[in-house]
Residue, then its C-alpha position, 0 to 999 in steps of 0.5 A: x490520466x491527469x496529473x491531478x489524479x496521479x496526485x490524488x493517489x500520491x496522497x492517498x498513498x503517502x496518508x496509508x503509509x505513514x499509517x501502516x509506518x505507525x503501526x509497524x513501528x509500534x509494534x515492532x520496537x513498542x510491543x515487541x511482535x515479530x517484524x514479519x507479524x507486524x509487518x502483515x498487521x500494520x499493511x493490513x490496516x492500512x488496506x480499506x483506507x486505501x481502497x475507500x480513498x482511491x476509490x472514493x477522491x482519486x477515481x470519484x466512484x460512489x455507490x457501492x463498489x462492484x466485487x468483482x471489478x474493484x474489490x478483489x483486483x484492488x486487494x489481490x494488489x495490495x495482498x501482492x504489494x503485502x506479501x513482498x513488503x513482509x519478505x523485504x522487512x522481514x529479511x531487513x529486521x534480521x539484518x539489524x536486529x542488533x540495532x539500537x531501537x531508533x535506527x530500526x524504527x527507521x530501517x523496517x518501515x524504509x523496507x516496507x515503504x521502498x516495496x511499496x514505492x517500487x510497485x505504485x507507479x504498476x499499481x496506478x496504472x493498473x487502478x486507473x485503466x482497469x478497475x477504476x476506468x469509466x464503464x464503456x470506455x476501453x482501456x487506455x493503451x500502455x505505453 
C-alpha cells in the first residue's frame, strides 16, 4: 500500500461526494423528494464513477474487469456503505425537518458523508487487498 494510492482514492472519494452531496442536495430541498429516496438516488449515482476511477487511477486496472473479483465485492460495499448512509440521513432529516433549507442542505449531506468517512479506511483496505490486488500475489496481512 503506498500513500499515493491511499491519495488517489481520497481523491477518488472526495470527487464521488461532493457528486452524490450535489444530487442529495438537490433533490431534497430543490425538488422536494423523500431524504431517504434521494439519499439512495444520489449514492447510487455516484457508485460507477467510483468504481471506474478506483479501478482504473488508483489501482491501474484495465481491461475489462472480472464479475466476480471486483464488480460485485466493490458494489456489495458500496451497496453496504449505501444502506447505512439512508438510515443516518434519513433519521437526520426527521431530526431537522423544521430547519430553514440552508442548515439542511448542509445537515443531510453531513450525514451521508460522515457514513461514508467512517466506513473508507475498511472500504481501501479491502479494495486494495482483495479485489484489486495483483493476480498471484496473496493478501496483505492486516495489522
Amino acid at each position: 500500500m503506498t500513500i499515493a494510492r491511499v491519495l488517489r482514492c481520497l481523491c477518488v472519494s472526495a470527487g464521488t461526494t461532493v457528486l452524490s452531496a450535489a444530487i442529495l442536495v438537490a433533490l431534497t430541498i430543490g425538488a422536494g423528494m423523500g431524504a431517504g429516496v434521494a439519499n439512495v438516488v444520489a449514492v447510487v449515482c455516484g457508485i460507477v464513477p467510483s468504481y471506474v476511477g478506483n479501478r482504473r487511477w488508483v489501482w491501474g486496472r484495465r481491461g475489462r474487469g472480472s464479475l466476480t473479483r471486483e464488480v460485485v465485492p466493490f458494489w456489495a460495499l458500496a451497496l453496504s456503505g449505501l444502506a447505512l448512509s439512508t438510515v443516518a440521513v434519513s433519521r437526520v432529516a426527521s431530526v431537522t425537518s423544521t430547519w430553514p433549507a440552508s442548515w439542511r442542505a448542509v445537515a443531510l449531506p453531513a450525514a451521508n458523508l460522515g457514513v461514508f468517512a467512517a466506513l473508507w479506511v475498511g472500504q481501501f483496505v479491502v479494495l486494495d487487498r482483495f479485489v484489486f490486488r495483483t493476480r498471484g500475489m496473496e493478501p496483505c496481512p492486516v495489522p
